[in-house]
C-alpha positions, 0 to 999 in steps of 0.5 A: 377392452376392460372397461377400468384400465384407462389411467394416467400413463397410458397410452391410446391410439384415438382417432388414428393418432397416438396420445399419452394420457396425462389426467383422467377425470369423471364427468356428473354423468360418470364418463370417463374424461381423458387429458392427453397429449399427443406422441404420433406425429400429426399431433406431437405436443398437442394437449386434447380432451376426449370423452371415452365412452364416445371414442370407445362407442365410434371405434375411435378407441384403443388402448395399445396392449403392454404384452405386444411391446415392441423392443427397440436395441438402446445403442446411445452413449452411455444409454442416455437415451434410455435413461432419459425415458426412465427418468421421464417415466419416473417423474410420472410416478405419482406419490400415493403416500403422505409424505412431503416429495417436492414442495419442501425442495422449493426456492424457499428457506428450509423450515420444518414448522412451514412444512406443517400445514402441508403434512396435516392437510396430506394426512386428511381424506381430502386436502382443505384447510385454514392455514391460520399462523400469525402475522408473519411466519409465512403462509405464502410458503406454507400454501406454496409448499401444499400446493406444489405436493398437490400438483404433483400428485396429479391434483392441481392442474387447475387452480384459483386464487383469490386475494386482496387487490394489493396482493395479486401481484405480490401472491403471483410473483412468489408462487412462480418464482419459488414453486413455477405455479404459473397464475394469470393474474386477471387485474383489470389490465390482464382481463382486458388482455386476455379478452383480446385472445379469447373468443367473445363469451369463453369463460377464462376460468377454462382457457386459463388453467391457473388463474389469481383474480381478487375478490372485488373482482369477482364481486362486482362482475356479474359476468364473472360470477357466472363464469365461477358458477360453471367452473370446477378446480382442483385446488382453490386459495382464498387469501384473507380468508377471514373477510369471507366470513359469515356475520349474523344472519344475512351473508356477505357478497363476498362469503357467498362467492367463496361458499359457491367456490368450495363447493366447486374445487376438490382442494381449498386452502385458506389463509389467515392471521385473523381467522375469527372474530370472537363468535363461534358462528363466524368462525364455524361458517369457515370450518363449514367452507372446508367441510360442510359436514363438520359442524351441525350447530355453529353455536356449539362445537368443540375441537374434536368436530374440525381437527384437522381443517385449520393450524394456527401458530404464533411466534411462541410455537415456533421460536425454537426454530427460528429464534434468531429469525424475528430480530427485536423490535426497536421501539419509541413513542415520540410526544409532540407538545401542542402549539397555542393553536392546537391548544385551543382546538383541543379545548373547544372539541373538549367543550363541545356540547352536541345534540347530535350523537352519531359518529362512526362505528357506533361510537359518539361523534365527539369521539369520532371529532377526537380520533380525527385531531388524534391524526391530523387538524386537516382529517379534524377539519374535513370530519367537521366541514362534512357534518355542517354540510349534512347538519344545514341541509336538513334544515331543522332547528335543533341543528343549529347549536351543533353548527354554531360549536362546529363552526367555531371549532372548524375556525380554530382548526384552520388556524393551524398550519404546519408550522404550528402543527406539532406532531408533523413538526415531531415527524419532520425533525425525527427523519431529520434529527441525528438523534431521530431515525436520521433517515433522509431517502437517499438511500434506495435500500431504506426506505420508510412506511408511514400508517395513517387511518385517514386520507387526508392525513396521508393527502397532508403529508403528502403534500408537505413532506416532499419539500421538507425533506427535499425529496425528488418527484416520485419519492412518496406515494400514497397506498389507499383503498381508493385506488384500483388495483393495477395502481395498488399492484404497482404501488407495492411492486415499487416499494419493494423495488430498488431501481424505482424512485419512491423512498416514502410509503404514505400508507391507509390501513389498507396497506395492513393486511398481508403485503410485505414491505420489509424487503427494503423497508425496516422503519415504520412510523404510525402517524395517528395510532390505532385504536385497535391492537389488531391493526397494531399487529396488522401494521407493524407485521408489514415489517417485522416478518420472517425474512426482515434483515434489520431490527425494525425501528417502529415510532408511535407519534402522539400529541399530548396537550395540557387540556386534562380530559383530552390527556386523559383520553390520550392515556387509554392509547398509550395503555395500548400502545404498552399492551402492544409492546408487551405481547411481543416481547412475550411472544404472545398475540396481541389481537388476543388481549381485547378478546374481541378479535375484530378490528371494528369491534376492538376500536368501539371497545377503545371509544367506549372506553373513552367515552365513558371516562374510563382511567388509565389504570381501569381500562389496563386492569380490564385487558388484564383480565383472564377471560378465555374466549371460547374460538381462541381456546378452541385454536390452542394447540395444548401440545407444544409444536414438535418440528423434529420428526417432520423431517422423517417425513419427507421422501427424496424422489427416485432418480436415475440422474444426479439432480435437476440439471444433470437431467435437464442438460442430457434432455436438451442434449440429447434432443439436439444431437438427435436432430428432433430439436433445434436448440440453442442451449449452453450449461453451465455446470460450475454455477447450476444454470442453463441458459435456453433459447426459446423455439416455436414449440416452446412458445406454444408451451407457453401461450397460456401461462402468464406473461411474466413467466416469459423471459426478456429476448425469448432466452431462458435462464434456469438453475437449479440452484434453490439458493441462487434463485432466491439471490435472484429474486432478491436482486430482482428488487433493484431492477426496473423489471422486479420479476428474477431473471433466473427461473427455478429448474426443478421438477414442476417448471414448465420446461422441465415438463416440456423435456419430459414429454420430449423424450416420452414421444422419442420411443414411438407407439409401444415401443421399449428400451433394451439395455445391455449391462455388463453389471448383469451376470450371463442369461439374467434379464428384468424386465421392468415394469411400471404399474397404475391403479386409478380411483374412480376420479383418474388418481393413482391410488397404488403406482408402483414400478417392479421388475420381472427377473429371468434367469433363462428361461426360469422365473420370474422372480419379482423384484422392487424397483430399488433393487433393479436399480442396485442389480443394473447399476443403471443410476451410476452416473456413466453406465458402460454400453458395450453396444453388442447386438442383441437377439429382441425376439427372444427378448420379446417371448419374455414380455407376455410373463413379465406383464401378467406376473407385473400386474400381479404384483400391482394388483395385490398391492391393489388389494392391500390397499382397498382393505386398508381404504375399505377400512377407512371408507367405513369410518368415514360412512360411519362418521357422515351417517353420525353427523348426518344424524347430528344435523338433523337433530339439531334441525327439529330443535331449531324448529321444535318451539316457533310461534310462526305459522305453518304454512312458512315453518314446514316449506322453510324446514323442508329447504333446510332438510334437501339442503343437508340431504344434498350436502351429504349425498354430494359429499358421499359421492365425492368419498366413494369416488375418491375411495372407490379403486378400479380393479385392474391395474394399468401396466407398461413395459418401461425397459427391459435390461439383459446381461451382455453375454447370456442367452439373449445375446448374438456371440 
């Protein structure tokens, strides 16, 4: 047997059983891995996974020879059961262009400019990339779209994404319910669930093929880091991408993990709105995650060295096409003015006179004191208790002015209850008022969020909002980073959740990055504000996103007292809070006019602002500035976003079946009447649904996705229907149960795939369909044939199907599959059968032909493919042996002047010199794997058509 003919589609007899290969992949040592799925029927469904070179090397192995297919007379009703084979078959046809095929078909809005991420990444050798659009514009959809056309190309079997606590349940519920992407999700919950059904010390990453887990996670488990370490993925996704960023010279726990799984997936999507925080190295050591090739120095490097690993859009880019999407904002600035009280808090933190000069975040601790009060006399308090605490337990003279002024201000804040606390006052009348919001949370469909960057502000109102607006039990709820994440799941899944009782999010900046709360939200208060515009675009982005129904209404409270240095400060916010508001009614980012872009670094430059005495005007005129920096410049794109041709860029796929349900139901159908299956099923035609109830075989089918994806009652209900689902999973919001009820029918659900394989093992060994076509003129037959040429990793690189077209005993004549499909009139939604015997031998005597003239024509199709890869494989040797060249330049600079001595200089030197060797050489390996095609093609009989009254028929 040659040795390169393996590939998916094929079908092996090993160990005396028969087997459809579905995946085949290469071990480190270059053994051949075969993913299978029984046909015969000991092992019918049964997935495995054989080593072939083992197989071959016990005689346990063979591959079933296309030129001895048997022919099997299709007497079926309009040759349902043949058509249903073909359709399964086609649905194994592996895309090899790079073309969107299905992930735009999603239950997803269609938007050209969210397809674009999908279509770069495509473009490249290999599909890494940063998805880095603003705030908003939908990086969920846009990583779903990818990873659905990498599924169906055959390279996302296994999958891992990594998120935000807050984010699992949210990432999970979206990708399964728009793309059937089935996540385990692996919370502390779920990971002490599926320890009950593995075996002590398995890895999870092998037992479950698709799995979302969060960082933390990931970073306090020893036991889970080593099963990262011994795991390989086709696809992983890093949500939040930016924390995952090197800073200065000792990386994060969190940048070593997500450096160890790039290293260990073939495809990484990253995704963020922030993806850089004004320093090129922090940025470059992302761009470095993608392709580690890229950059030799992260100090210096242009766009030309990483075009193509990121896209970043804002609002502005894509306004064109979705201009009436993000509805404008409403936007007020309610000012409190201060009780006596707070009045005279504020002037004895105005002439505070501190030794001590540490604060938080590198600014002084009588700035921290006032970004305290800024949210709440209670946050003011605890910042003040807690530095007494620290002051009196060194025990050190000096301290003893500092405590006495801090003792005196901690009276005056006790002094203050929220009677006489003005901005809660503001807060309580602005829900109340009918000139406020004249909200009151009786409504489940409007519900508030309410951003504080302090806990005991959120613990304050917490307190004492229920009462004053006469909320029942479970009304608020309180999303801070101190809870785990199950609680932080549930808190979110509950905000978006009609049935649940909470009406008020009480939220920390925690809640900030990522989590959508404009589902039945559209009012947003922030009750201190940020001091960073960052965080303006993190918090209010929470609401106003693609897919918000109403103009969100979004208040700044703030307290203005009469004491001038404390007003003076208060300016430098509202300047902010102009810069804010401004950007967005210009369509711009805002993170871009502090030019620091990070949220830490942004507040220091407020705090120094303040601490400096800085005016108004001063720190207006300095955000004015046109200062470019150098990592934003590097993002912009010069030319405007062109979503027109985008859509000449996707391809329907080839059908013998109306659509998704047509086929779905003929499946089911035609399993039932032939007595393989017991199914209770019923279609409903007028509203694309087909409600399924499960069996054992289903069950198993199931036992490894998530528990979410299975339905209530073991009965499925599926449509195929884009836009009914998505109704669903709106509806699906108001229920106790926020998972939709309807699932999507389409090409990547699990059933649609179980169906698939059904009907594949109804024709046995190397069995084929005749058909007998009264569209075929008198003594024509094709014999359609289906054609694979793998790449060294298993991936078809040409898949093809042709027919062989006889006219008695003359030809054949090559045909493309389009024009069998014409000349049969197989698509045709009723095909006649006139069910007429038919003579299979002389059929048969045709196979021999039809195989070698098939493979022919495969395999010069092969050959214009390899001259067109070969040509691309020497760039890309070309282009490595250049950077190579590059990164060891840039290494003997590094060392080329250090005082250091030798004895530490040459073995540093040469762990960095093995480190760009090894980085190069696997990289290389991984391109000719990639590159490299086998030399023969995989053929197999599909179906063979022949006219009703030629030769081949019995008069």
């Amino acid at each position: 047997m040659p040795s390169d003919t393996i590939a998916p589609g094929a079908r092996v007899r090993i160990r005396t059983a028969e087997w459809l290969v579905k995946r085949t992949d290469r071990t480190s040592e270059g053994h051949q891995v075969l993913d299978v799925t029984g046909l015969s029927e000991l092992v019918e469904d049964q997935d495995a996974r054989f080593i072939r070179e083992i197989e071959e090397e016990a005689g346990d192995l063979e591959l079933i020879d296309p030129a001895e297919t048997d022919l099997r007379v299709d007497d079926s009703p309009a040759f349902r059961s043949s058509r249903l084979y073909m359709e399964s078959l086609l649905r194994k046809k592996v895309p090899t262009d790079e073309d969107l095929h299905v992930g735009h078909r999603a239950a997803i809005d269609s938007i050209s400019y969210q397809w674009k991420p999908a279509l770069q990444a495509l473009d490249q050798l290999r599909q890494r990339i940063l998805i880095a659009d603003a705030t908003g514009l939908g990086k969920t959809m846009e990583a779903g779209i990818l990873m659905s056309e990498l599924i169906e190309r055959g390279r996302g079997k296994r999958i891992l994404v990594v998120a935000l606590k807050s984010m699992m349940t949210q990432l999970q519920k979206e990708w399964w319910s728009r793309f059937s992407i089935p996540l385990v999700r692996l919370d502390s919950r779920g990971i002490q669930r599926i320890r009950k059904r593995i075996p002590a010390g398995h890895n999870p990453f092998y037992y479950y093929d698709k799995t979302i887990i969060s960082i933390d996670t990931l970073k306090r488990g020893a036991e889970y880091r080593t099963f990262i370490e011994d795991a390989n993925w086709d696809i992983v996704v890093v949500d939040e991408a930016q924390n995952a960023a090197k800073r200065g010279d000792s990386p994060s726990q969190r940048h070593r993990l997500v450096d160890q799984l790039s290293r260990s997936c073939d495809s990484m999507i990253m995704l963020s709105a922030t993806p850089h925080d004004g320093s090129p190295e922090s940025f470059a050591s992302l761009m470095n995650m993608l392709d580690g090739t890229a950059i030799a120095n992260p100090s210096d490097y242009g766009r030309e060295d990483i075009e193509g690993l990121f896209i970043r859009r804002h609002k502005s880019d894509i306004k064109r096409e979705v201009d009436d999407a993000f509805l404008d904002r409403d936007i007020e600035v309610c000012e409190a003015r201060p009780s006596p009280e707070e009045e005279k808090a504020y002037d004895t933190l105005a002439g505070l006179d501190l030794e001590e000069t540490g604060g938080g975040g590198g600014m002084l601790f009588r700035t921290t004191l006032e970004k305290a009060l800024f949210s709440s006399p209670a946050a003011c308090l605890e910042t003040t208790e807690n530095r007494i605490e620290r002051l009196e337990a060194d025990e050190e003279e000096i301290h003893q002015g500092d405590i006495r002024q801090l003792r005196q201000l901690a009276a005056d804040l006790r002094e203050i209850p929220p009677k006489q606390f003005s901005k809660y006052r503001e807060l309580v009348q602005l829900l109340n008022s009918p000139s406020g919001l004249s909200w009151d949370g009786t409504d489940p469909e409007d519900r508030l969020v309410i951003f504080s960057e302090r806990l005991e502000t959120l613990r304050f109102l917490e307190e004492h909002l229920g009462g004053e607006l006469d909320l029942p039990e479970g009304a608020i709820q309180k999303l801070h980073g101190g809870l785990s994440d199950v609680e932080q799941q549930e808190v979110v899944e509950a905000f978006g959740k009609e049935s649940a009782d909470v009406r008020l999010l009480l939220a920390s900046d925690i809640a900030a990055e990522g989590i959508n709360l404009h589902h039945l939200c559209h009012r947003l208060i922030h009750f201190d504000i940020p001091w960073s515009l960052m965080l303006f675009q993190q918090r209010n982005g929470r609401v106003d996103r693609y897919g918000q129904t109403e103009p969100p209404q979004i208040r700044y409270m703030v307290t203005a007292p009469q004491n001038e240095d404390i007003r003076g400060d208060l300016r430098i916010l509202e300047v902010l809070i102009r810069k804010e508001e401004q950007a967005v009614a210009n369509i711009d980012d805002p993170a871009s006019l502090m030019g620091v872009y990070n949220v830490e670094d942004e507040q220091e430059i407020t705090a120094g602002a303040i601490e400096s005495q800085t005016t108004e005007e001063e720190f207006e005129e300095d955000l004015e500035k046109d200062e470019i920096d150098p990592v934003e410049a590097l993002l912009e794109d010069d030319e405007p976003e062109d979503t027109g041709g985008l859509r000449e860029r996707t391809t329907a796929p080839t059908s013998l079946f109306g659509g998704e349900l047509e086929y779905f139901s003929a499946g089911l159908t035609h399993l039932s009447e032939e007595g393989s299956e017991d199914l209770d099923f019923e279609v409903r035609e007028d509203s694309s649904t087909v409600r399924l109830t499960a069996n054992d075989e289903i069950e198993s089918r199931f036992e490894r996705l998530p528990d979410e994806a299975w339905p209530e009652d073991d009965v499925f209900f599926l449509s195929s229907d884009g836009d009914r689902v998505q109704e669903s999973i709106t509806e699906a919001r108001k229920r106790e149960d926020a998972w939709p009820d309807l699932q999507y029918l389409w090409r990547l659900h699990p059933l649609s795939g179980w169906i698939d394989d059904k009907v594949v093992a109804n024709f046995r060994r190397n069995d084929a369909p005749v058909l007998t076509m009264r569209t075929l003129e008198a003594e024509k037959t094709i014999v359609l044939c289906s054609g694979n040429v793998p790449n060294r990793k298993g991936q078809p690189v040409v898949n093809d199907w042709v027919g062989a077209y006889f006219v008695g005993e003359m030809g054949p004549d090559m045909l493309p599959l389009e024009e069998v499909l014409r000349e049969t009139g197989i698509r045709e939604r009723r095909p006649t059968n006139p069910d007429v015997p038919v003579d299979t031998e002389a059929l048969e005597a045709l196979i021999p032909e039809a195989v070698e003239e098939a493979r022919s024509w495969i395999e010069k199709r092969r050959d214009k493919a390899e001259s067109q890869i070969n040509e691309e494989l020497n760039g890309e040797l070309r282009r490595l042996e250049s950077l190579k060249k590059e990164h060891e330049r840039q290494l003997e600079m590094e060392y080329a002047n250090t005082d250091r001595p030798d004895s530490i200089v040459k073995p540093e030197k040469e762990k960095r010199r093995r480190r760009i060797e090894n980085l190069f050489d696997d990289f290389l390996e991984w391109v000719q794997r990639t590159m490299d095609i086998e030399e023969r093609a995989y053929v197999q009989v599909v179906a063979v058509f022949t006219g009703a009254e030629g030769p081949a028929s019995i008069q």
